[in-house]
TORGUBA-876175 format. One record per residue: y, z, x of N, C-alpha, C in turn; residue number from 1. Coordinates in Angstrom, 3 decimals, padded with zeros to 6 digits. Example, Ala and Ser with C-alpha at 12.3 -4.5 7.8 and 13.67 -1.06 7.14 Angstrom:
<nodes>
NODE      n.v      n.w      n.u     ca.v     ca.w     ca.u      c.v      c.w      c.u num
NODE -005.690  007.800  013.190 -004.500  007.800  012.300 -003.300  007.800  013.200   1
NODE -002.250  007.080  012.850 -001.060  007.140  013.670  000.030  007.870  012.900   2
</nodes>
This chain:
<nodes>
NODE      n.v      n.w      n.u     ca.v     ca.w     ca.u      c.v      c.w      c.u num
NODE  009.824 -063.028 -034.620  008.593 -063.266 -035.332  008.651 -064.610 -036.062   1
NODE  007.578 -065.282 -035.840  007.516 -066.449 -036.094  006.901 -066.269 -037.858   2
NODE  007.108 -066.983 -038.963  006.552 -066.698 -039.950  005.913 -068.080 -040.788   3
NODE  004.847 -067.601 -041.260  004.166 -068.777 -041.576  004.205 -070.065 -042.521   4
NODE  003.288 -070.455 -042.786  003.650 -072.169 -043.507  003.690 -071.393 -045.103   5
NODE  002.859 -070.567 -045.112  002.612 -069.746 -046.494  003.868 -068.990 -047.286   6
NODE  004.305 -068.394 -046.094  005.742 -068.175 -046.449  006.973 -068.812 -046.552   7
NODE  007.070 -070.052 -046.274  008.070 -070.508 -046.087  007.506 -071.615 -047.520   8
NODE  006.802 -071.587 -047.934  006.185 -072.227 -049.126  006.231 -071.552 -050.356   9
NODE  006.766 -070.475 -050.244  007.108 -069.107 -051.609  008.284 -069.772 -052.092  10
NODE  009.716 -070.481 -050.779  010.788 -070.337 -051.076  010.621 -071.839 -051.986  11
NODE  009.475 -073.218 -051.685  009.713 -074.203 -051.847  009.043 -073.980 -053.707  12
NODE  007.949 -073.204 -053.897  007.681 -072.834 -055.504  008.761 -072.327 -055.714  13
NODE  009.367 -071.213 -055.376  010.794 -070.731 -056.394  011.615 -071.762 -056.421  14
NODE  012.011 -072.626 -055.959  012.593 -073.718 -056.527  011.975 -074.724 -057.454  15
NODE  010.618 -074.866 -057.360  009.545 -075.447 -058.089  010.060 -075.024 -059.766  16
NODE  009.833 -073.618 -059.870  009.970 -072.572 -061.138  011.422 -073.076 -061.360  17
NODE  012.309 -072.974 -060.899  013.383 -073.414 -061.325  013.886 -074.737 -061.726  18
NODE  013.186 -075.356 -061.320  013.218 -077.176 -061.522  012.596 -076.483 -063.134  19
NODE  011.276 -076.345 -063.294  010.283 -075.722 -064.834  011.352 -075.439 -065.791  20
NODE  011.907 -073.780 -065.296  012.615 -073.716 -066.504  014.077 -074.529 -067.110  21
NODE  014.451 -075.629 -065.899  015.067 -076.415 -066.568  014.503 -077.774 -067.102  22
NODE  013.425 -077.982 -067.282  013.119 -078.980 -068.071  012.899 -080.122 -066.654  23
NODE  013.130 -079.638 -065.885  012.679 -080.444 -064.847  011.509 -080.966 -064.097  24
NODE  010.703 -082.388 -063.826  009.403 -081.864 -063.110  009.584 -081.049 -061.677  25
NODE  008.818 -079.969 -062.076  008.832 -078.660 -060.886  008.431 -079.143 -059.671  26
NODE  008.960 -079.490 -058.738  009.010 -079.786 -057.448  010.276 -079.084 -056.247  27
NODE  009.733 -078.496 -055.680  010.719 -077.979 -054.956  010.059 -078.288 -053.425  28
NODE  011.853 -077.933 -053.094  011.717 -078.171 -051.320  012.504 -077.738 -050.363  29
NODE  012.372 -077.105 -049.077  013.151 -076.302 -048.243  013.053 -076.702 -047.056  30
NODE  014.144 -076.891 -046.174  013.759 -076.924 -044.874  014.587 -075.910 -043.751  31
NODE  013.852 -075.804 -043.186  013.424 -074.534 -042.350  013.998 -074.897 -040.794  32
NODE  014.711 -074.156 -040.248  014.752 -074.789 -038.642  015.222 -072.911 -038.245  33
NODE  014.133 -072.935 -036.851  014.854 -071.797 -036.176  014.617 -070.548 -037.141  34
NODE  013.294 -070.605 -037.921  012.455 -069.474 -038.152  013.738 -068.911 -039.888  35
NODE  014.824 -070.490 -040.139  015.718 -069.679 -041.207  015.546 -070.801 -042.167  36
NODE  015.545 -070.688 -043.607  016.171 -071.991 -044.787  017.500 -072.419 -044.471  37
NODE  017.441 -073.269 -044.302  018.639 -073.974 -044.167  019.382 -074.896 -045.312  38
NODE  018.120 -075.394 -045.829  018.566 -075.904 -046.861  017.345 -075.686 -048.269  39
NODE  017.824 -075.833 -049.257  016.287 -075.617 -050.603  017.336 -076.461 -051.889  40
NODE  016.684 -077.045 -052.588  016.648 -077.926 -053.715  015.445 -078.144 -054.473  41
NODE  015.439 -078.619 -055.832  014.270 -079.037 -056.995  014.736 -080.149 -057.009  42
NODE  013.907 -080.953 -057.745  013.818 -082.204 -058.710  015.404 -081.791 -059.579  43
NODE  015.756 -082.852 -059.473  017.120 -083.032 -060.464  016.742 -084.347 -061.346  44
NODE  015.465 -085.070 -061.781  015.632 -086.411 -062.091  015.328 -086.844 -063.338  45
NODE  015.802 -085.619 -064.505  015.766 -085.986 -065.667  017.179 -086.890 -065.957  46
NODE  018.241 -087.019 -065.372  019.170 -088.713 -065.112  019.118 -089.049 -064.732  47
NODE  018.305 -088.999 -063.428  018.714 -089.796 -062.266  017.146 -089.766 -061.650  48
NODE  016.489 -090.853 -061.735  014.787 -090.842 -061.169  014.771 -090.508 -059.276  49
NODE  016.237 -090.891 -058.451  016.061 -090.437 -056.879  016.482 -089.381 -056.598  50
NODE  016.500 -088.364 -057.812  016.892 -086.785 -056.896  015.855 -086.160 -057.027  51
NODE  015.009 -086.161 -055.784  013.966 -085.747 -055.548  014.030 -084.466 -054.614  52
NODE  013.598 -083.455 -054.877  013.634 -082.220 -054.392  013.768 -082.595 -052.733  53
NODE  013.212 -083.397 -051.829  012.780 -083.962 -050.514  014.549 -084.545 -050.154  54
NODE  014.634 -085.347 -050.651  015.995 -086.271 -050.357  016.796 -084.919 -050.611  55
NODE  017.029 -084.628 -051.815  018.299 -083.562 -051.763  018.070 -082.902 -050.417  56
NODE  017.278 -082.221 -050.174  017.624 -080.909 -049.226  017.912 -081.641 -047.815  57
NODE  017.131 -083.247 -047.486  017.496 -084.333 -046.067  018.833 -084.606 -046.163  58
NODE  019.435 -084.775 -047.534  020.939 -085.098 -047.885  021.818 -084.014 -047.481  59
NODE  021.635 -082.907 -047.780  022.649 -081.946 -047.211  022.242 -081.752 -046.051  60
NODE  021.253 -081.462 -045.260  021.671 -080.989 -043.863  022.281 -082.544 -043.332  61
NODE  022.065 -083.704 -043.476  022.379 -084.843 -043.189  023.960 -084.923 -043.168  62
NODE  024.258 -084.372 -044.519  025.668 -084.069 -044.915  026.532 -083.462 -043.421  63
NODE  025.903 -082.099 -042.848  026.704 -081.578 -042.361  026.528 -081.678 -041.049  64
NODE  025.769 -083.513 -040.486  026.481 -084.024 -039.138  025.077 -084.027 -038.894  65
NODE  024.140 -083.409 -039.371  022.611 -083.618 -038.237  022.560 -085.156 -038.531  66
NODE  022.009 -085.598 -037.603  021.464 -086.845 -037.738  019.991 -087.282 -037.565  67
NODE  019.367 -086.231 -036.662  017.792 -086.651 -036.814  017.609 -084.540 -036.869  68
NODE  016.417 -084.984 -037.747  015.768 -083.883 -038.080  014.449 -082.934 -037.119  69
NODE  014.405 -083.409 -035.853  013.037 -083.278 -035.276  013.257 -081.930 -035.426  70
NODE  014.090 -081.054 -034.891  013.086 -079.465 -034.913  013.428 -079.232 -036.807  71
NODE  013.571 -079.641 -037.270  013.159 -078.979 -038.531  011.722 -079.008 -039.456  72
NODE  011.764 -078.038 -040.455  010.104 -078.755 -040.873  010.230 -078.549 -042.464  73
NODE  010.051 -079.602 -043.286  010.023 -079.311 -044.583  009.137 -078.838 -045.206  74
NODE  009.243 -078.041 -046.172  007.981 -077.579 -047.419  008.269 -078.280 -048.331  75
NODE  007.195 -078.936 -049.279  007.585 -079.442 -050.581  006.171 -078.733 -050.904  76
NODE  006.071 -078.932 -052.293  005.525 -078.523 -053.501  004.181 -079.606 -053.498  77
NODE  004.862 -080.479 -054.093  003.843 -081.924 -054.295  004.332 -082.702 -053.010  78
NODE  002.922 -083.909 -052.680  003.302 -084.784 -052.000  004.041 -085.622 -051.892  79
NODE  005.262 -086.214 -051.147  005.715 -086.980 -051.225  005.974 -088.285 -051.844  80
NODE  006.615 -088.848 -052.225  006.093 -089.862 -052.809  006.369 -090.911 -051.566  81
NODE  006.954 -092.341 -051.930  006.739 -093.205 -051.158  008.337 -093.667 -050.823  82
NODE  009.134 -093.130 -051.542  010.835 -093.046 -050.980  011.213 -091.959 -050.478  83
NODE  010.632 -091.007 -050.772  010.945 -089.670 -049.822  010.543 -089.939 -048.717  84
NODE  008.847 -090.699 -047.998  008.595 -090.587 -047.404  009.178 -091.397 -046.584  85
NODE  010.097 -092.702 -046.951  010.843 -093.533 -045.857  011.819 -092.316 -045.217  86
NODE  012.295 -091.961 -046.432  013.790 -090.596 -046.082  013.097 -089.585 -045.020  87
NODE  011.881 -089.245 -044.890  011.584 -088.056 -043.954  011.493 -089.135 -042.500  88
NODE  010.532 -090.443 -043.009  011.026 -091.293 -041.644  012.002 -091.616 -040.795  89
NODE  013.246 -092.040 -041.906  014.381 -092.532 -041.155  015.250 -090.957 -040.793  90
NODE  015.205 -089.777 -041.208  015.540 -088.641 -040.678  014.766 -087.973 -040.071  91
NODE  013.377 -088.337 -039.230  013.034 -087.864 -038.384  012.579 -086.646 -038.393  92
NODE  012.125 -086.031 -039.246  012.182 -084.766 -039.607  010.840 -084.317 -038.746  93
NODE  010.369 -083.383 -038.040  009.777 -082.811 -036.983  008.159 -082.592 -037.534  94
NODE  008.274 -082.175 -039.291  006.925 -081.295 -039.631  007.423 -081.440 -041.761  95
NODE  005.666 -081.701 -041.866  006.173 -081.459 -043.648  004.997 -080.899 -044.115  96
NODE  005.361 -080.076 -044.576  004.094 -079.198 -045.518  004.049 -079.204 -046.918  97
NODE  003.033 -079.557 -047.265  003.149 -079.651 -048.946  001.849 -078.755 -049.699  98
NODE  002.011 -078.876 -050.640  001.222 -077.826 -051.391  000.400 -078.964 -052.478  99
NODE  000.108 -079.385 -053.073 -000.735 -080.435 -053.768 -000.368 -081.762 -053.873 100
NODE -001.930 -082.519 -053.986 -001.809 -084.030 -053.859 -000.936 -084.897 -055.086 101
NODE -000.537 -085.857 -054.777 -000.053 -086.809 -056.048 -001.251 -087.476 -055.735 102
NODE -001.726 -087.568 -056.666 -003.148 -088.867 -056.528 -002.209 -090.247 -057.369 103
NODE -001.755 -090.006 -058.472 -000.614 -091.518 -058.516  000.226 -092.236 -057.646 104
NODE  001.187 -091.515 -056.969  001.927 -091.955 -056.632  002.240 -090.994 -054.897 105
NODE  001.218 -090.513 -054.753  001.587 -089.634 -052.867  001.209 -091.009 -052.104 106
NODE  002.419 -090.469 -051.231  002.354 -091.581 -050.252  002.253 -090.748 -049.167 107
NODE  001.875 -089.495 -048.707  000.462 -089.078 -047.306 -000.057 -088.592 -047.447 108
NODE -001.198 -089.842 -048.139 -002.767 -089.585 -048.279 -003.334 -090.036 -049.348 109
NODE -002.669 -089.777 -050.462 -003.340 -090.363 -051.856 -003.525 -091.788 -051.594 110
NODE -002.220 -092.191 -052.230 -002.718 -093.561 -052.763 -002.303 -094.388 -050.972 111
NODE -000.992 -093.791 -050.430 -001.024 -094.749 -049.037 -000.441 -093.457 -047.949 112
NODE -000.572 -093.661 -046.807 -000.072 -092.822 -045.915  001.076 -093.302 -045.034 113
NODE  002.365 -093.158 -045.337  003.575 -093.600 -044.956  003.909 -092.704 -043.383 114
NODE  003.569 -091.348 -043.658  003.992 -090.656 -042.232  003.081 -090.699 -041.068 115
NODE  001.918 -091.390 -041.069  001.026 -091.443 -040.121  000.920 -093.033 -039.901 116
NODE  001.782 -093.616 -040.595  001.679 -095.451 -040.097  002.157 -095.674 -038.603 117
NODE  001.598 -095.966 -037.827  001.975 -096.146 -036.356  002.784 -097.052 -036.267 118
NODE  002.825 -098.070 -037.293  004.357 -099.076 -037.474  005.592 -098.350 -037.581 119
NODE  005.858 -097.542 -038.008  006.852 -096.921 -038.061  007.319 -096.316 -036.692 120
NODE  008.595 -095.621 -036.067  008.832 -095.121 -035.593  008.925 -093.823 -035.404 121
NODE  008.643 -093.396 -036.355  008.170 -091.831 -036.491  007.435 -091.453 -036.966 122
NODE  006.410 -090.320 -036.423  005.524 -089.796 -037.316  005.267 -088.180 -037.130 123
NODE  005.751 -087.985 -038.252  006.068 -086.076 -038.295  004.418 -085.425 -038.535 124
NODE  004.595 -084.249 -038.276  003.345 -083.629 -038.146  002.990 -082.987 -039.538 125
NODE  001.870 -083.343 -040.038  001.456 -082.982 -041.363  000.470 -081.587 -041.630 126
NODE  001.085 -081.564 -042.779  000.106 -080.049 -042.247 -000.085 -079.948 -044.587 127
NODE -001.368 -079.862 -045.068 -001.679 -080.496 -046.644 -002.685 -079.047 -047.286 128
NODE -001.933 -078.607 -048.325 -002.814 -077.669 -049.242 -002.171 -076.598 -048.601 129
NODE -001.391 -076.280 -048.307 -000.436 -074.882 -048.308  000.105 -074.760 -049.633 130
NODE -000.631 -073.711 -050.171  000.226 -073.347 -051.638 -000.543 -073.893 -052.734 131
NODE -001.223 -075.219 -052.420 -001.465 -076.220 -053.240 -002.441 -075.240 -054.490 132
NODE -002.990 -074.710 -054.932 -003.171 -074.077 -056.347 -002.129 -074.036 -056.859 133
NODE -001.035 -072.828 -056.720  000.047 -072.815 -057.225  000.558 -073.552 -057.495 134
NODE  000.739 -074.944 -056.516  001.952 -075.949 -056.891  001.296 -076.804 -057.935 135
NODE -000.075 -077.180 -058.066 -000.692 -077.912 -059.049 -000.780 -077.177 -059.700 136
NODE -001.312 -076.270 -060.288 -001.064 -075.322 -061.671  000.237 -075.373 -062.605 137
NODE  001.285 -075.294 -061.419  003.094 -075.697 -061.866  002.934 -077.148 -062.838 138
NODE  002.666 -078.111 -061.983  002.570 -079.345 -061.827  002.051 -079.848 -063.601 139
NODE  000.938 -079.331 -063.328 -000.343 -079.472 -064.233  000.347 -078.698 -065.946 140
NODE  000.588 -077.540 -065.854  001.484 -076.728 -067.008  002.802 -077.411 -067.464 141
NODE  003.356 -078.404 -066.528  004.480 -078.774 -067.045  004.383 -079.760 -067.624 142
NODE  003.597 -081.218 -067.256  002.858 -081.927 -068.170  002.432 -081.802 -069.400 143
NODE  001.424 -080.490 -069.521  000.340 -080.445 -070.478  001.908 -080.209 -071.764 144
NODE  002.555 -079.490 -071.432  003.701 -079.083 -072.397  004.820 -080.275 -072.823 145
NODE  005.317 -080.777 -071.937  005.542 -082.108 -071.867  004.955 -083.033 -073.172 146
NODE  003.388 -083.423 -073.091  002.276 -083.962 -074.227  002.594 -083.453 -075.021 147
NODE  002.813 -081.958 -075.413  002.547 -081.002 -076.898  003.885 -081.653 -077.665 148
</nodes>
């Protein structure tokens, strides 16, 4: 049984929530190959601004010898930004699903579209607004608290 973008987007918010209750911006991300998680990570970038929920989880399967990503497919939370999105380029990654827009700083679709540039050599299959209430509500609550 094949299971859907919806579900495989539960696992990328519970990491979201967990990025939250550590003081982290809630972004999470999983990737999926062969109907299993293979890999899942949050935002780590209250020291470090490039541990981005996206790179971590490309970094470990990367880690353990893959070198291009085509049958895999990532979930993230929020859109990409515009260094993740080189990282899903240069790893090739097959499919990315995200759950709400960055209108600042998304780089597929907001402000520029990095995975659909035909200059590039790759372009993974997009698939936008899976989850996306949830993940902007996250998004949106962690900010507003953030201000207070």
């Amino acid at each position: 049984m094949q299971f859907s973008d919806e579900y495989w987007m539960q696992f990328a918010l519970a990491e979201a929530q967990t990025a939250f209750s550590k003081g982290e911006v809630p972004i999470g991300a999983v990737l999926v190959k062969d109907n299993e998680v293979i890999a899942s990570a949050h935002n780590l970038t209250k020291n470090n601004s490039l541990k981005h929920a996206e790179k971590l989880v490309i970094e470990k399967v990367i880690s353990c010898g893959e070198k291009y990503l085509n049958d895999y497919s990532l979930y993230v939370t929020v859109e990409p930004c515009l260094m993740c999105a080189g990282v899903i380029i240069w790893s090739r990654v097959g499919k990315v699903v995200f759950g709400c827009y960055d209108e600042k700083a998304g780089a597929v679709g907001s402000v520029y579209n990095a995975l659909l540039d035909k200059n590039f050599n790759h372009q993974p299959q997009v698939v936008s607004g899976i989850l996306g209430k949830e993940s902007s509500e996250l998004i949106t609550k962690f900010f507003k608290n953030k201000r207070r």
